[in-house]
KOLLUM-750122 format. One record per residue (C-alpha): residue number from 1; residue in one letter; z, y, x. Coordinates in steps of 0.1 Angstrom, whole numbers, plus 5000, padded with zeros to 4 digits. Last residue first. Example, Ala and Ser with C-alpha at 12.3 -4.5 7.8 and 13.67 -1.06 7.14 Angstrom:
// residues 2
+-----+---+------+------+------+
!   k ! r !   zz !   yy !   xx !
+-----+---+------+------+------+
!   2 ! S ! 5071 ! 4989 ! 5137 !
!   1 ! A ! 5078 ! 4955 ! 5123 !
+-----+---+------+------+------+
END
This chain:
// residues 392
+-----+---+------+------+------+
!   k ! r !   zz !   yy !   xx !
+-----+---+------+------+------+
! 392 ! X ! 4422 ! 7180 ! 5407 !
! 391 ! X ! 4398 ! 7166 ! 5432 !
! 390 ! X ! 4363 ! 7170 ! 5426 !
! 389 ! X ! 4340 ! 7137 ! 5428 !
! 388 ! X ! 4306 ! 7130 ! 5441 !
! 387 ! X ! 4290 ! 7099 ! 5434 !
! 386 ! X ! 4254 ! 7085 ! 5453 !
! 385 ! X ! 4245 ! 7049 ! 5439 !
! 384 ! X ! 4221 ! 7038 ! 5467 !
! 383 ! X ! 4187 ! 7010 ! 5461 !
! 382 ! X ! 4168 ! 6991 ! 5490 !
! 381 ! X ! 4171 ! 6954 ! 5475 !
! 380 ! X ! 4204 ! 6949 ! 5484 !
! 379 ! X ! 4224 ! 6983 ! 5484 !
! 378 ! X ! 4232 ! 7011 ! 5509 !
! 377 ! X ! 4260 ! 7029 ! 5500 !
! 376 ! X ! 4268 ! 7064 ! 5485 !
! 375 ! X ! 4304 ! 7087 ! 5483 !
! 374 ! X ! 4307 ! 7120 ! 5480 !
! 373 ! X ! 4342 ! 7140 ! 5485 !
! 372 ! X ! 4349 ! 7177 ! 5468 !
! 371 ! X ! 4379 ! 7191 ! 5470 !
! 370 ! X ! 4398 ! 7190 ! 5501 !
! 369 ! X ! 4434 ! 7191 ! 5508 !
! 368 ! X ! 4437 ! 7166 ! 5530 !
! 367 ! X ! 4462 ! 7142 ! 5517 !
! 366 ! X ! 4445 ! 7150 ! 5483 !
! 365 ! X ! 4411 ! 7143 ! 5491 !
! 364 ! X ! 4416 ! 7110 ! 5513 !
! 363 ! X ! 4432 ! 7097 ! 5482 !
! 362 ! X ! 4399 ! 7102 ! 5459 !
! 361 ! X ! 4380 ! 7090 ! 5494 !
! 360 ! X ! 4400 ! 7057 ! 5493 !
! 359 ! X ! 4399 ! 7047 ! 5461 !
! 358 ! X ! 4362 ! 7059 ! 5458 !
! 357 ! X ! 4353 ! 7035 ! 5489 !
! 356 ! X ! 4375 ! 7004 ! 5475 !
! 355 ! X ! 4360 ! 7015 ! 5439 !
! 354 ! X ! 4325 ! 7008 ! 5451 !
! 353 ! X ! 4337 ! 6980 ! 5476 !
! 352 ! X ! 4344 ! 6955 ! 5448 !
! 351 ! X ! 4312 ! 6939 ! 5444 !
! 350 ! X ! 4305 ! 6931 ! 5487 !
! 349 ! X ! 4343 ! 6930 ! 5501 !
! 348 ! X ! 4331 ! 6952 ! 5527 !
! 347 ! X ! 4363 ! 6950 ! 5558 !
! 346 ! X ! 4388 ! 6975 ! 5570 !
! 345 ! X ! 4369 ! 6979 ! 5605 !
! 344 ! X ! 4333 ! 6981 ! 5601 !
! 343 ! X ! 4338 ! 6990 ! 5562 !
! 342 ! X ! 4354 ! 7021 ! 5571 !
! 341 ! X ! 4378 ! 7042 ! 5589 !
! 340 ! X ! 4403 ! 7067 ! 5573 !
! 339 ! X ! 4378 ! 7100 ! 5584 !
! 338 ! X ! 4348 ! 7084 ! 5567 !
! 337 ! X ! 4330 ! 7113 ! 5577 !
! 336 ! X ! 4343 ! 7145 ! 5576 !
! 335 ! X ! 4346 ! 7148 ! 5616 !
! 334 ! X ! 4306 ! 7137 ! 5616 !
! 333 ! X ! 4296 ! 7166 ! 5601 !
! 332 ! X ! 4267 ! 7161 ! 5585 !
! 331 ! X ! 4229 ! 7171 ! 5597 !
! 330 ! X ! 4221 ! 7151 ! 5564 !
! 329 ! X ! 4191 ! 7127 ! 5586 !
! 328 ! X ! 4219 ! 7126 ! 5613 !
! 327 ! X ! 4243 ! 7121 ! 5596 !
! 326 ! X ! 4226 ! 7094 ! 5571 !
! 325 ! X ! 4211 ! 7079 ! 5602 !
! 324 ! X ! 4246 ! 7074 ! 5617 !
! 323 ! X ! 4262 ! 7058 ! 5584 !
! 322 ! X ! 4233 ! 7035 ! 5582 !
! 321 ! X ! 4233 ! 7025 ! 5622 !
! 320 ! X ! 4269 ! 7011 ! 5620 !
! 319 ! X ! 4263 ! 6985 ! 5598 !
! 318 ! X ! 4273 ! 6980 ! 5559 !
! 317 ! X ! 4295 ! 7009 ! 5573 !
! 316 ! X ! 4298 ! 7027 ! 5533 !
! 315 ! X ! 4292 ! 7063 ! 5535 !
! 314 ! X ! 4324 ! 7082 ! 5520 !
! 313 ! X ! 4320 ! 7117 ! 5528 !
! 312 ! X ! 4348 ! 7143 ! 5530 !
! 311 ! X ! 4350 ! 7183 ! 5523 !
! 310 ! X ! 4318 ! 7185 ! 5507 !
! 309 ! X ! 4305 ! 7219 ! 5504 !
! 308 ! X ! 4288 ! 7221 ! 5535 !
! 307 ! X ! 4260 ! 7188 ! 5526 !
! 306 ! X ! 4247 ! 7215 ! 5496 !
! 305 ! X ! 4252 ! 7218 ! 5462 !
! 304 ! X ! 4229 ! 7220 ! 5429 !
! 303 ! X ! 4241 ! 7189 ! 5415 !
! 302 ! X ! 4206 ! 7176 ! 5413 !
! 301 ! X ! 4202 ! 7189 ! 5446 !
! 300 ! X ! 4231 ! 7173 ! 5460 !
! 299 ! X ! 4220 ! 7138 ! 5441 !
! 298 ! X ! 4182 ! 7141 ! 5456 !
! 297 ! X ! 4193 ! 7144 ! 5491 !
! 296 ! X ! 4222 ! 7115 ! 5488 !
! 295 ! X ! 4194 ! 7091 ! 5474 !
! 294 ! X ! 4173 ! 7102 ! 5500 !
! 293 ! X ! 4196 ! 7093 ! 5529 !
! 292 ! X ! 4218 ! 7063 ! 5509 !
! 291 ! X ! 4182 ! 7043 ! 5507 !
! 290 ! X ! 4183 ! 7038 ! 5543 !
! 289 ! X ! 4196 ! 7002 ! 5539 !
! 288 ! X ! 4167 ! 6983 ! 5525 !
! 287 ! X ! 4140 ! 6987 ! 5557 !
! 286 ! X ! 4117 ! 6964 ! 5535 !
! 285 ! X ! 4132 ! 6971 ! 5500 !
! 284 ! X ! 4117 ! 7008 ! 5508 !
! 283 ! X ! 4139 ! 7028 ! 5474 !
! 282 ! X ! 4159 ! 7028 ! 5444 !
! 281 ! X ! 4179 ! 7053 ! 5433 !
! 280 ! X ! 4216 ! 7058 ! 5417 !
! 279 ! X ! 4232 ! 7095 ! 5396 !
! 278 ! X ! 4264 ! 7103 ! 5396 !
! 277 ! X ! 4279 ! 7141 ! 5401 !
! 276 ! X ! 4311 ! 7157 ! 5396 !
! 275 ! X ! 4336 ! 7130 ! 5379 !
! 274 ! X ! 4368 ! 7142 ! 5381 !
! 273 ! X ! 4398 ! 7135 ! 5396 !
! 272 ! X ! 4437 ! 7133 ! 5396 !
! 271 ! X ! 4441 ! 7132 ! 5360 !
! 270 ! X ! 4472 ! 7145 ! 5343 !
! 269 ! X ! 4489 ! 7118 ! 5316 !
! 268 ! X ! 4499 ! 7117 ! 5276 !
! 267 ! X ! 4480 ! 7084 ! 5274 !
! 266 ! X ! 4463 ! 7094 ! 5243 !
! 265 ! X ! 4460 ! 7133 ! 5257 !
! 264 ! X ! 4443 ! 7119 ! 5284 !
! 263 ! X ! 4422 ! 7094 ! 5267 !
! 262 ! X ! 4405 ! 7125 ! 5244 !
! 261 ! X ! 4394 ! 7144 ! 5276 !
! 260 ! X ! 4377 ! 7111 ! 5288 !
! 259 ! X ! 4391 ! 7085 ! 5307 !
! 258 ! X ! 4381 ! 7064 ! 5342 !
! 257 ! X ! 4410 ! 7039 ! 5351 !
! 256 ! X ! 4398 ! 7025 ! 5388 !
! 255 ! X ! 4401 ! 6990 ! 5401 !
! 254 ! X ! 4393 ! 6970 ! 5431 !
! 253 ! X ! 4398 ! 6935 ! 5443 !
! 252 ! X ! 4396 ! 6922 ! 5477 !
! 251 ! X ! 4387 ! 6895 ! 5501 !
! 250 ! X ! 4364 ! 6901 ! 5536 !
! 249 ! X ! 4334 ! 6894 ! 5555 !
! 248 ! X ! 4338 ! 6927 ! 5582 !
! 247 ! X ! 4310 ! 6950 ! 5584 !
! 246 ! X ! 4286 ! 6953 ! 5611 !
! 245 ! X ! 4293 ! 6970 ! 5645 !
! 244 ! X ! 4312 ! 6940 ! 5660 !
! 243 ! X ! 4289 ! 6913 ! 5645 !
! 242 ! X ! 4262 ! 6929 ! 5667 !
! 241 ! X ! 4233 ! 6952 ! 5666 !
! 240 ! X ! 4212 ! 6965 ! 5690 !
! 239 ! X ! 4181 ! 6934 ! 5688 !
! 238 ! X ! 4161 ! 6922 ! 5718 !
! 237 ! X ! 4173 ! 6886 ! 5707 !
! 236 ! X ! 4192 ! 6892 ! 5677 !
! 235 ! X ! 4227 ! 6894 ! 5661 !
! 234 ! X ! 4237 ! 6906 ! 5699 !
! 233 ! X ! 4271 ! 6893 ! 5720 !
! 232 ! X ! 4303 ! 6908 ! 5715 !
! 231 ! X ! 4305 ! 6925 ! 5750 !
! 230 ! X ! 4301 ! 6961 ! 5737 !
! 229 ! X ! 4329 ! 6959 ! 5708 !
! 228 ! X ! 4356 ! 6946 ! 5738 !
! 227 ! X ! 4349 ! 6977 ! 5760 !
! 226 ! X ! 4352 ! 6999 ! 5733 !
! 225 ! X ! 4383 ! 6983 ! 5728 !
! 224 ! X ! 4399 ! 6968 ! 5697 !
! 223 ! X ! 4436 ! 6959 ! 5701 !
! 222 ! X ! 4450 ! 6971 ! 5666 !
! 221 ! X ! 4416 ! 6953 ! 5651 !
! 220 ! X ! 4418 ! 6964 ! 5618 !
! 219 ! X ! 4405 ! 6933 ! 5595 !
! 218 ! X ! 4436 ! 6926 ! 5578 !
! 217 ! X ! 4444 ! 6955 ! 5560 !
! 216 ! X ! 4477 ! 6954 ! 5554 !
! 215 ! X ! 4499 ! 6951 ! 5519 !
! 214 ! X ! 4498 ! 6917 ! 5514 !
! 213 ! X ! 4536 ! 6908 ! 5506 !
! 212 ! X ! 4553 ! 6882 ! 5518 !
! 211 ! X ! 4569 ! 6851 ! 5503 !
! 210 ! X ! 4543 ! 6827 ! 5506 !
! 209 ! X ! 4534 ! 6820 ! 5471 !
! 208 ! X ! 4516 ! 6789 ! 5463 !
! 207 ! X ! 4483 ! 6794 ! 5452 !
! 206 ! X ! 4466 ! 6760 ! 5468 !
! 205 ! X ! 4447 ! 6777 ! 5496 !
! 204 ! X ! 4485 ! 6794 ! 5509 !
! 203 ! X ! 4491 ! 6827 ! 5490 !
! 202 ! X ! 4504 ! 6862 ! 5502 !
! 201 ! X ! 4521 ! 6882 ! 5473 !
! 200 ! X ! 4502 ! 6915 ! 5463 !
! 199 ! X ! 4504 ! 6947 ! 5468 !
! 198 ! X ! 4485 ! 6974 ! 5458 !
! 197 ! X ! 4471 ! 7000 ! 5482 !
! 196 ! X ! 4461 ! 7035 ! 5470 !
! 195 ! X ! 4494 ! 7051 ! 5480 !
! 194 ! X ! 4500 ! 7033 ! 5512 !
! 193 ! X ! 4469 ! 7041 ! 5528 !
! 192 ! X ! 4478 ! 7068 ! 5543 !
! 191 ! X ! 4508 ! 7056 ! 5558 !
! 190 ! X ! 4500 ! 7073 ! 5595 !
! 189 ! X ! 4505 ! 7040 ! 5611 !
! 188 ! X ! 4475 ! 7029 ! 5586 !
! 187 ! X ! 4454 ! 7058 ! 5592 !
! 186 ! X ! 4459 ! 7062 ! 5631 !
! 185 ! X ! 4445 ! 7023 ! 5629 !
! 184 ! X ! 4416 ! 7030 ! 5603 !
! 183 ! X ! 4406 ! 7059 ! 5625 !
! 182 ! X ! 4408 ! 7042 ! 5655 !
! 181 ! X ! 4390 ! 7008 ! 5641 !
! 180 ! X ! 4359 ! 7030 ! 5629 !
! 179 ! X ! 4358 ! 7047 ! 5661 !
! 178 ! X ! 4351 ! 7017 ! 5680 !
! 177 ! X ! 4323 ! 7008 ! 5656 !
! 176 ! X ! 4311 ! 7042 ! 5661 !
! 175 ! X ! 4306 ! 7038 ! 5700 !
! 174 ! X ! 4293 ! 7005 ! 5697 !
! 173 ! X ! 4265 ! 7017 ! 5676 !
! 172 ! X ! 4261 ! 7045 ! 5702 !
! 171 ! X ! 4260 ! 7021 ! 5728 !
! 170 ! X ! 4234 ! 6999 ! 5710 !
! 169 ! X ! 4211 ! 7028 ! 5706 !
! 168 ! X ! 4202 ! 7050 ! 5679 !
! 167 ! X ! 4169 ! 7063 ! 5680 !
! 166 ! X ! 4167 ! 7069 ! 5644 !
! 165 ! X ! 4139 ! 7046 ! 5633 !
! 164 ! X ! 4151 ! 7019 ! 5661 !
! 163 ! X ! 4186 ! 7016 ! 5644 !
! 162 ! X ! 4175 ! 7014 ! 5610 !
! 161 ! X ! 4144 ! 6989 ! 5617 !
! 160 ! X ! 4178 ! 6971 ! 5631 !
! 159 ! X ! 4196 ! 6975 ! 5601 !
! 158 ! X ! 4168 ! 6963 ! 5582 !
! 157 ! X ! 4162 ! 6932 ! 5596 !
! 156 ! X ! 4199 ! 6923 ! 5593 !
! 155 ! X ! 4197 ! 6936 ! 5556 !
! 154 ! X ! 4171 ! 6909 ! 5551 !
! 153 ! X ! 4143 ! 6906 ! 5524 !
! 152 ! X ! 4115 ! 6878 ! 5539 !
! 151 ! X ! 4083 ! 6900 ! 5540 !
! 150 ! X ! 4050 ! 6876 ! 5542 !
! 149 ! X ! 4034 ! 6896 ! 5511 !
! 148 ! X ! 4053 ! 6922 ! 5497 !
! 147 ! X ! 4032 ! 6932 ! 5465 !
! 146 ! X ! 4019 ! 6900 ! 5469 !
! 145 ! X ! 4055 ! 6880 ! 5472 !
! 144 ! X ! 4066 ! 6901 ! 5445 !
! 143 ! X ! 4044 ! 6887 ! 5419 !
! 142 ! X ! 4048 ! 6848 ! 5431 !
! 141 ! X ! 4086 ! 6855 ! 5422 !
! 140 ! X ! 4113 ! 6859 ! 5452 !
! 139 ! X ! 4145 ! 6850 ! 5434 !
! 138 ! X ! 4145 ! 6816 ! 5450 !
! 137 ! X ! 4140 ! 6781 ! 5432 !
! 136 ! X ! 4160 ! 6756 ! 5413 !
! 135 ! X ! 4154 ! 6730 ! 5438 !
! 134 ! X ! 4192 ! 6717 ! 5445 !
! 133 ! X ! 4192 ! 6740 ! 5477 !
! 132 ! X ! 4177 ! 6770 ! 5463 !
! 131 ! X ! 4199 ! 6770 ! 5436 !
! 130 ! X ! 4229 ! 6768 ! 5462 !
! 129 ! X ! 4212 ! 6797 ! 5486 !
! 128 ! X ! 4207 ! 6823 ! 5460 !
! 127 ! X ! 4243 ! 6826 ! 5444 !
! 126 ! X ! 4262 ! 6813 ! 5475 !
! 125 ! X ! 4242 ! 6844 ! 5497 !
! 124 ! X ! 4280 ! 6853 ! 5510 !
! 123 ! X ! 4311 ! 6829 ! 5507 !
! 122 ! X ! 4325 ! 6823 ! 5473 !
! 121 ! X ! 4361 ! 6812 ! 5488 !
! 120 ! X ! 4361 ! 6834 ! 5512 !
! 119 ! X ! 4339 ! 6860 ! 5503 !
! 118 ! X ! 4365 ! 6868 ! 5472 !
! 117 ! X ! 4349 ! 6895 ! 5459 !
! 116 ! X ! 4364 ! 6917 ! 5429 !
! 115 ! X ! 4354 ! 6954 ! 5414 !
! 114 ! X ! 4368 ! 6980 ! 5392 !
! 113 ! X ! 4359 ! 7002 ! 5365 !
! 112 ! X ! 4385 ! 7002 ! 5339 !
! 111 ! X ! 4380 ! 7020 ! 5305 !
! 110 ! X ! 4394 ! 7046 ! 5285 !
! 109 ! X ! 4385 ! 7069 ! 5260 !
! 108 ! X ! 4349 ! 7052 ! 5244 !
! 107 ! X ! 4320 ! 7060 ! 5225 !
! 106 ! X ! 4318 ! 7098 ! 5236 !
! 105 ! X ! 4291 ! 7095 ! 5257 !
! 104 ! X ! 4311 ! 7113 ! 5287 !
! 103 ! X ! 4333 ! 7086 ! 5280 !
! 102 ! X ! 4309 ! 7055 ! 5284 !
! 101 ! X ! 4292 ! 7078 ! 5311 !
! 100 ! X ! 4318 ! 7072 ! 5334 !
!  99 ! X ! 4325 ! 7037 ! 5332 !
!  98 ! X ! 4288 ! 7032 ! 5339 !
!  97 ! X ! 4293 ! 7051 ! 5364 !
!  96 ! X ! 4325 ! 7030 ! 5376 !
!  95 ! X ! 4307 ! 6996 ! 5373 !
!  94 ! X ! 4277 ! 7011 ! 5394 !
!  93 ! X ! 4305 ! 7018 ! 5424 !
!  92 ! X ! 4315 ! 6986 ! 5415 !
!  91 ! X ! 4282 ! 6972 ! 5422 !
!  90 ! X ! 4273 ! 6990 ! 5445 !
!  89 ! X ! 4269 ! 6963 ! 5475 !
!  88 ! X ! 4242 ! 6938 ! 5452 !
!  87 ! X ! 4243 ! 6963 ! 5416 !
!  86 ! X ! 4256 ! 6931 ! 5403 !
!  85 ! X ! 4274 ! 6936 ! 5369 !
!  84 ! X ! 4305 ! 6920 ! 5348 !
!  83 ! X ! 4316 ! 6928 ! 5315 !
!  82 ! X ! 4349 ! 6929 ! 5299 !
!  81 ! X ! 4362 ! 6932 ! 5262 !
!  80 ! X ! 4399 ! 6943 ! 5257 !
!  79 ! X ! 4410 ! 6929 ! 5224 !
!  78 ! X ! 4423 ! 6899 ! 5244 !
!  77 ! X ! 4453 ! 6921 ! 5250 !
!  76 ! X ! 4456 ! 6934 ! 5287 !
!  75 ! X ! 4482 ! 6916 ! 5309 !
!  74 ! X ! 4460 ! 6898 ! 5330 !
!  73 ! X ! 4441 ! 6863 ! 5334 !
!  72 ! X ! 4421 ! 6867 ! 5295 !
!  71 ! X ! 4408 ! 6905 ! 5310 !
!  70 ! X ! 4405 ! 6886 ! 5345 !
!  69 ! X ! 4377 ! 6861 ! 5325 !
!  68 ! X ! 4362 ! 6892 ! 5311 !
!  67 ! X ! 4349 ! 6905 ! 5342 !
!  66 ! X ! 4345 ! 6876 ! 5362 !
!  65 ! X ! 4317 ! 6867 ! 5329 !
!  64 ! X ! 4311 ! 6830 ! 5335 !
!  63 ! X ! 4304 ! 6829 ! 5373 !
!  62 ! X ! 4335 ! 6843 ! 5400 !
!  61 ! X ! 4348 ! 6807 ! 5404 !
!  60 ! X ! 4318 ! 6791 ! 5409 !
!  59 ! X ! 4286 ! 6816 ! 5411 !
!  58 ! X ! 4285 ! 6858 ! 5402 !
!  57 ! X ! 4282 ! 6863 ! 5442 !
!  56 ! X ! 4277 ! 6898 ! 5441 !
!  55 ! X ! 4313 ! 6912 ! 5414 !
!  54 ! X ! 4311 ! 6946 ! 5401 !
!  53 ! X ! 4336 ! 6951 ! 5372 !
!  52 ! X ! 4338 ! 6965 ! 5335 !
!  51 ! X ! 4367 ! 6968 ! 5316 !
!  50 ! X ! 4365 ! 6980 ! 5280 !
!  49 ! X ! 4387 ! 6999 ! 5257 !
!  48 ! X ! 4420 ! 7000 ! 5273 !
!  47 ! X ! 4441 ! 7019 ! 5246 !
!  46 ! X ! 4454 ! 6977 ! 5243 !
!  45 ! X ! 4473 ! 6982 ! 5274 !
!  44 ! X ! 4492 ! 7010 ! 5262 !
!  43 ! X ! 4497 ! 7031 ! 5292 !
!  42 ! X ! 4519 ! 7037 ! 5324 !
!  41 ! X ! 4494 ! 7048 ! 5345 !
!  40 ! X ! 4506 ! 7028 ! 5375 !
!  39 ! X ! 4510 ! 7002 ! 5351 !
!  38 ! X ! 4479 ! 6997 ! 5339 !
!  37 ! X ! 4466 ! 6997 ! 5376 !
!  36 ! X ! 4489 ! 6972 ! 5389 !
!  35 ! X ! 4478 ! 6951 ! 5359 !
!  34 ! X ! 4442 ! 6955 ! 5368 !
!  33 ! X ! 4446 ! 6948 ! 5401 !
!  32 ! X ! 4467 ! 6913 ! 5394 !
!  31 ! X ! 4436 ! 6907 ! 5369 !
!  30 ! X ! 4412 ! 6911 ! 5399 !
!  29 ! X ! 4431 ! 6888 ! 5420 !
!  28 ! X ! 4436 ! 6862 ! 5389 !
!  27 ! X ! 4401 ! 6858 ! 5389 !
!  26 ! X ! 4393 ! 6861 ! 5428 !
!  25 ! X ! 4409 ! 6829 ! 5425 !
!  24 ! X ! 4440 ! 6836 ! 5454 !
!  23 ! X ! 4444 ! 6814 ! 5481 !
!  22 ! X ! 4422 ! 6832 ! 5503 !
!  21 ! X ! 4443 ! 6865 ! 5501 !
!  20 ! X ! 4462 ! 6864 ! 5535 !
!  19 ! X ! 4431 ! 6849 ! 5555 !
!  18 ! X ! 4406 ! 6825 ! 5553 !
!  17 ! X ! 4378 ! 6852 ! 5557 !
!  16 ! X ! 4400 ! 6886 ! 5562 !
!  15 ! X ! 4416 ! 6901 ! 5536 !
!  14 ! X ! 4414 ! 6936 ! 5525 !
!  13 ! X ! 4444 ! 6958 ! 5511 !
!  12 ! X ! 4444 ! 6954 ! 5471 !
!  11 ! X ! 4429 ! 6984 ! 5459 !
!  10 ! X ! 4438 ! 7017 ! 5438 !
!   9 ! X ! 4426 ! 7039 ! 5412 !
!   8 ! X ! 4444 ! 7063 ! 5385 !
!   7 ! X ! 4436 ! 7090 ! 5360 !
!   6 ! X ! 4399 ! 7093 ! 5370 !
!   5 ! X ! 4384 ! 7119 ! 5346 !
!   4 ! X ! 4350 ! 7118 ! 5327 !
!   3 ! X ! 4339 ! 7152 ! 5314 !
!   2 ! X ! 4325 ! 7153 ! 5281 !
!   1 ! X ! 4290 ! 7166 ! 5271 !
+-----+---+------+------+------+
END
């Protein structure tokens, strides 16, 4: 079988709720990714074959096929088909295996993974919560409701049976959030991010341009304190976690140009990854977050490695007990661990943060030197995509 190679992957910087990207349809966001994307490569946009994208809230302005409908917004010929999926928080993460195994298959050369999320203008739980509303029911069928009778699904719930499972408590949590804003504040003096960040114009709720570029994340918190994390008050009575240790609501689009051996030579270019390992499982819906511990067990064993011979870890900071159980469950090294900062401080645009993570670890590899990086999240419903690239 093929090998699938990344030739190019990069993000829009993360906007905060109302902030610097709100004006944007997460439409034209995703196609303004997509073009940046193109371009960075430097390609024929009709070799493009297909794009597909993760998008949660599939409702309003990201319903009708997101995917396709930023094909018809960007540059790409309307040749290009699109398709979009919900994999709940891997969905772009799903949208670049399945990119992945469309080469490795042999049908296609070049496709687009990517994701897009604009929480601001489709805010969270939308796609459940308006049906619900105008009497078109919930997703919990009569079936599931006895096979988990009384349970109300609830990532809130879970991160706390997370927290008490691992004996983690709220000062620890705190603790990691802070360190989550250091690292994402040393990264972005650094410049680290300036290589997988793509710019785009700042625009007011009706589109207009502002004249600036959005090129910061916007959730870093340049004056968080520890101090500051541990007085935000509790998510729940008796409870350890807080909105300061779970991720930030926030606007982004993703992409990532995956190509076979046959797409390279077409677009005459050297990739910068490859594909190692992919592979996704589900698991307890109840406790729904820990499913990124097994999943990651089963996906190093599949790929015959071991938790040593990855040089960097992407584990997404839905909250801050899932990356702590997965180091402590993994006995990881926490210095490889998200080492830029994560979700807690740069923000979890829901669908796109697949590619955000695998944009940001494929970077993190060559600026360090490393080469192998894994990447898994937690995922509605108690499911983990686990990925594991090699740098090249």
């Amino acid at each position: 079988m093929s090998e699938a190679y990344i030739v190019a992957a990069g993000r829009t910087a993360g906007g905060r709720r109302g902030g610097r990207l709100s004006g944007w349809h997460p439409v034209d966001l995703a196609a303004a990714v997509i073009d940046a994307i193109v371009a960075r490569v430097g390609c024929d946009p009709a070799l493009v074959e297909d794009v597909v994208m993760g998008c949660v809230s599939q409702v309003g302005e990201q319903s009708t096929n997101v995917a396709r409908n930023a094909v018809l917004a960007s540059r790409l010929p309307e040749s290009v088909p699109g398709t979009s999926l919900d994999r709940q928080c891997g969905s772009s993460q799903q949208a670049l295996h399945f990119a992945a195994q469309a080469v490795m298959s042999g049908t296609m050369d070049v496709v687009i993974a990517g994701g897009v999320e604009s929480m601001t203008r489709v805010p969270m739980f939308t796609s459940s919560a308006l049906p619900q509303k105008n009497g078109m029911g919930t997703y919990m069928s009569p079936a599931m409701r006895v096979r988990y009778p009384g349970v109300e699904f609830s990532q809130f719930t879970g991160a706390e049976m997370m927290a008490r499972k691992y004996d983690l408590p709220k000062e620890a949590l705190d603790a990691y959030a802070f360190r989550s804003h250091q690292r994402a504040i040393e990264a972005t003096k650094a410049g680290r991010f300036t290589e997988e960040i793509i710019p785009v114009e700042v625009r007011a709720q009706d589109g207009t341009p502002q004249g600036e570029q959005h090129q910061v994340d916007e959730g870093i918190r340049f004056d968080a304190s520890l101090e500051g994390i541990a007085g935000v008050k509790l998510l729940a009575e008796g409870g350890r976690v807080t909105a300061a240790t779970a991720s930030q609501i926030c606007d982004g689009a993703t992409a990532v140009m995956v190509v076979s051996a046959r797409g390279l030579k077409q677009l005459g270019v050297e990739p910068i990854a490859r594909v190692h390992h992919m592979s996704v499982l589900g698991h307890d819906p109840v406790i729904m977050l820990e499913a990124p511990i097994p999943a990651t067990e089963r996906a190093l064993k599949k790929a015959g490695m071991h938790i040593g011979d990855i040089d960097l870890y992407e584990v997404n900071e839905a909250f801050a007990p899932v990356p702590l159980a997965w180091l402590q469950s993994l006995d990881a090294d926490p210095d490889r661990l998200n080492v830029n900062g994560g979700a807690i401080a740069l923000g979890h645009p829901l669908g796109a943060s697949g590619t955000k993570l695998a944009t940001t670890l494929i970077h993190a590899l060559k600026q360090r030197g490393g080469r192998f990086g894994l990447q898994t999240m937690c995922e509605g419903g108690g499911m983990a995509n686990v990925t594991i690239f090699e740098r090249l």
